[in-house]
ROMAR-251934 format. One record per residue: x, y, z of N, C-alpha, C in turn; residue number from 0; residue in three letters. Coordinates in pm, 1 decimal. Layout:
N
NODE      n_x      n_y      n_z     ca_x     ca_y     ca_z      c_x      c_y      c_z  nr rest
NODE        X        Y        Z        X        Y        Z        X        Y        Z NUM  ALA
...
//
This chain:
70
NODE      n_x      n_y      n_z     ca_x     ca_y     ca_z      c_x      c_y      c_z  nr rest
NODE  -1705.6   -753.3    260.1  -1579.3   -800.6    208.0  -1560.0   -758.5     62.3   0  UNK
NODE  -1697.9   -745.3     13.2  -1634.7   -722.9   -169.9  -1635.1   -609.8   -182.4   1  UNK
NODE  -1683.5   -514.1    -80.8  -1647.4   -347.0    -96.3  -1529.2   -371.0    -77.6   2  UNK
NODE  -1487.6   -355.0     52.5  -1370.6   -436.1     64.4  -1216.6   -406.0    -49.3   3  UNK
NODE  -1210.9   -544.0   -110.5  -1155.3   -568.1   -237.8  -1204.2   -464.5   -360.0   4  UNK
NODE  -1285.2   -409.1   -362.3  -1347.0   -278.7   -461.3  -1301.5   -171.4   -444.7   5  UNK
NODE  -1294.0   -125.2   -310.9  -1210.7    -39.5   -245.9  -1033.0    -53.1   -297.6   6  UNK
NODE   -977.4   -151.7   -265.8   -828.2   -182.6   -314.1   -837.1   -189.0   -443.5   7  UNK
NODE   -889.4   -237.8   -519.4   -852.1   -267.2   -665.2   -859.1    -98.9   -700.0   8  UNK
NODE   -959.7    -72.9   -668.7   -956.8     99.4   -733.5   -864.7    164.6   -692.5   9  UNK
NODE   -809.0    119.2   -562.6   -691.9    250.2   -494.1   -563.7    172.6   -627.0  10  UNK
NODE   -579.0     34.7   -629.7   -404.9     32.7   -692.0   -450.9     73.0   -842.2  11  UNK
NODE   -540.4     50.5   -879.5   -549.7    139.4   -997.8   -530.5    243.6  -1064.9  12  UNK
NODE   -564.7    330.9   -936.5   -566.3    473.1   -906.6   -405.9    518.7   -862.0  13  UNK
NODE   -310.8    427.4   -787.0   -185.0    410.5   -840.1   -103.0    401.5   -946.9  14  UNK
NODE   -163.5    278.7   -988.7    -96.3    255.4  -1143.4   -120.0    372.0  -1211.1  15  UNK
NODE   -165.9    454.7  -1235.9   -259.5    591.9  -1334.1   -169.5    675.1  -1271.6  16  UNK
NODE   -149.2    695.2  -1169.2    -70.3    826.3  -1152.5     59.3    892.3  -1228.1  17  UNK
NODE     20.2   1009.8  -1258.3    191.8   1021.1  -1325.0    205.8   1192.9  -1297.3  18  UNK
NODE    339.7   1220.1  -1325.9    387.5   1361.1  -1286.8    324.6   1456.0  -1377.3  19  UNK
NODE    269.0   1415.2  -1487.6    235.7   1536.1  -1557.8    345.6   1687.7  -1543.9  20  UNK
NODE    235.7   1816.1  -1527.3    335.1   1905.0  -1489.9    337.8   1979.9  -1379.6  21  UNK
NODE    292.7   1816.5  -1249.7    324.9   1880.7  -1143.5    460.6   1875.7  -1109.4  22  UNK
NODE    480.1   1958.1   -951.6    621.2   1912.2   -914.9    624.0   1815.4   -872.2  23  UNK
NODE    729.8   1781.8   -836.3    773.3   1663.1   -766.8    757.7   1641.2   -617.7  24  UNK
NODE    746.2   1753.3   -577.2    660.2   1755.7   -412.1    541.0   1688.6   -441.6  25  UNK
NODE    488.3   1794.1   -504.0    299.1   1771.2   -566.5    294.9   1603.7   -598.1  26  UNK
NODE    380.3   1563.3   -678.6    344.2   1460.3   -725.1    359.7   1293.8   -617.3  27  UNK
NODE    471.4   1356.8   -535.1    520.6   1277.7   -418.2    391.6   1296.9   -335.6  28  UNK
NODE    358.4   1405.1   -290.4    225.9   1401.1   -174.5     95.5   1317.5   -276.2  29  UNK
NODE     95.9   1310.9   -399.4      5.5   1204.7   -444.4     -4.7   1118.3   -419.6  30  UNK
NODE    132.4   1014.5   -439.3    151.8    932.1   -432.3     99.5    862.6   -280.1  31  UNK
NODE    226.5    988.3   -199.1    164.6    903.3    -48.2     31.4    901.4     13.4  32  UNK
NODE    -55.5   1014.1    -23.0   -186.4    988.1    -18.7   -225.9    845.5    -66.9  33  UNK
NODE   -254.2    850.3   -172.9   -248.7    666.6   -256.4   -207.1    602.0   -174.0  34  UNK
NODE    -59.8    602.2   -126.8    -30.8    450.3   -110.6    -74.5    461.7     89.6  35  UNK
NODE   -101.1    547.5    132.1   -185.6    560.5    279.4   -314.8    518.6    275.9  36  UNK
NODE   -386.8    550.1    194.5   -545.9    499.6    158.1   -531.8    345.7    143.7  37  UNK
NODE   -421.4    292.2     67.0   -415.1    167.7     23.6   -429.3    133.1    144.7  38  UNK
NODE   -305.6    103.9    251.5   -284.1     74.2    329.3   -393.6     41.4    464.3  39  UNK
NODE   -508.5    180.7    424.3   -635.7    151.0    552.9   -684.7     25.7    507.0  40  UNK
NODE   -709.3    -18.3    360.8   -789.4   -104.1    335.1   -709.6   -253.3    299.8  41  UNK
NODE   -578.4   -230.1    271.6   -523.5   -364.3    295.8   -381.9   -369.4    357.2  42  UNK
NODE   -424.2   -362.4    523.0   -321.3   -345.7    560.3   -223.9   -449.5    598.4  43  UNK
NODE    -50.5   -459.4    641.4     18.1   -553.7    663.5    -16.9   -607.6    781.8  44  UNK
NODE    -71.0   -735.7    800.8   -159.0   -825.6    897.4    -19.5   -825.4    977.9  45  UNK
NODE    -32.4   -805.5   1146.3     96.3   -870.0   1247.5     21.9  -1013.2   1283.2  46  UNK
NODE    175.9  -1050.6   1337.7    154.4  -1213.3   1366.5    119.7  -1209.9   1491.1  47  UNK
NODE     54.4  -1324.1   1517.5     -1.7  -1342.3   1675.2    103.7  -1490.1   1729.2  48  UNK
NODE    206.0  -1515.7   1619.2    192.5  -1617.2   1706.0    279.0  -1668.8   1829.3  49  UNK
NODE    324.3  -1546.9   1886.4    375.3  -1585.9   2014.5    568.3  -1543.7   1972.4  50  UNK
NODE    612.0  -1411.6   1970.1    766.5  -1423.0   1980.5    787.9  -1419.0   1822.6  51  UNK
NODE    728.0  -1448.0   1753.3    689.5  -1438.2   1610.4    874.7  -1506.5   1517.6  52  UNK
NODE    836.1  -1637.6   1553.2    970.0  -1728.3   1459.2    899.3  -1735.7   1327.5  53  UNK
NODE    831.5  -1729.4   1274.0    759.3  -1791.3   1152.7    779.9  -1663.4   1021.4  54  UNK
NODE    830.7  -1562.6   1103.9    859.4  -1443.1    991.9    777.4  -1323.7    896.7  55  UNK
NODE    645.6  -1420.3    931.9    540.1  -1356.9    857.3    494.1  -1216.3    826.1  56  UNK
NODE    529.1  -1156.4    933.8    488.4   -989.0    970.6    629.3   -982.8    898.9  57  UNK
NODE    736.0   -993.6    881.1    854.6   -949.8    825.0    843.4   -973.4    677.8  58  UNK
NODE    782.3  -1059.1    602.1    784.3  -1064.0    490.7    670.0  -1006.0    432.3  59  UNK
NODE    588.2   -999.7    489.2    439.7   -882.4    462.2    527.7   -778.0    469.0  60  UNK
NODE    569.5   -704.1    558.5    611.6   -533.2    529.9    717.3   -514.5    393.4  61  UNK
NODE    842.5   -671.0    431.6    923.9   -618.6    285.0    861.2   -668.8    155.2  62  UNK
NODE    751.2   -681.3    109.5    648.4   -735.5      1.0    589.1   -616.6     19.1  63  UNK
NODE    509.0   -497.6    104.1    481.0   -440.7     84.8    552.1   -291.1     33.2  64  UNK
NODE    687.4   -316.3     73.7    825.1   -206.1     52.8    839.6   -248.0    -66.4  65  UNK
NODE    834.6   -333.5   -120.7    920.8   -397.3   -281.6    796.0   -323.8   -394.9  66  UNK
NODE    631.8   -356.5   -310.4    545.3   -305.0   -413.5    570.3   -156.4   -420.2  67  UNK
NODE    593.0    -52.7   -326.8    598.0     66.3   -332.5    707.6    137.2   -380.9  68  UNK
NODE    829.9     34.0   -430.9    949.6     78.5   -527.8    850.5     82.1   -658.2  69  UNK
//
């Protein structure tokens, strides 16, 4: 578990740090989504189990995870 969390803290780190320098903007876009794909193996948006899913949960995990990636 604390690799885990060692694993994420370094990937959003390794987010936060990124910048365009004088790549392009392709270049710098395929960075990014690398980053934020790696993130994703290690903390990914949990689905709900709980039956028909009223409780919303899986819906507010993905747009929390869309809001972090603006």
């Amino acid at each position: 578990m604390y690799i885990r969390r060692f694993e994420d803290l370094k990937l959003r780190r390794r987010l936060a740090a990124l910048s365009q320098d004088g790549d392009s903007v392709a270049k710098y876009f395929g960075k990014l989504s690398k980053a934020w794909m790696q993130l994703s193996e290690y903390d990914p948006v949990l689905e709900c189990s709980c039956g028909g899913c009223k409780c919303k949960t899986t819906k507010q995990a993905k747009e929390a995870r869309e809001k972090e990636q603006r």
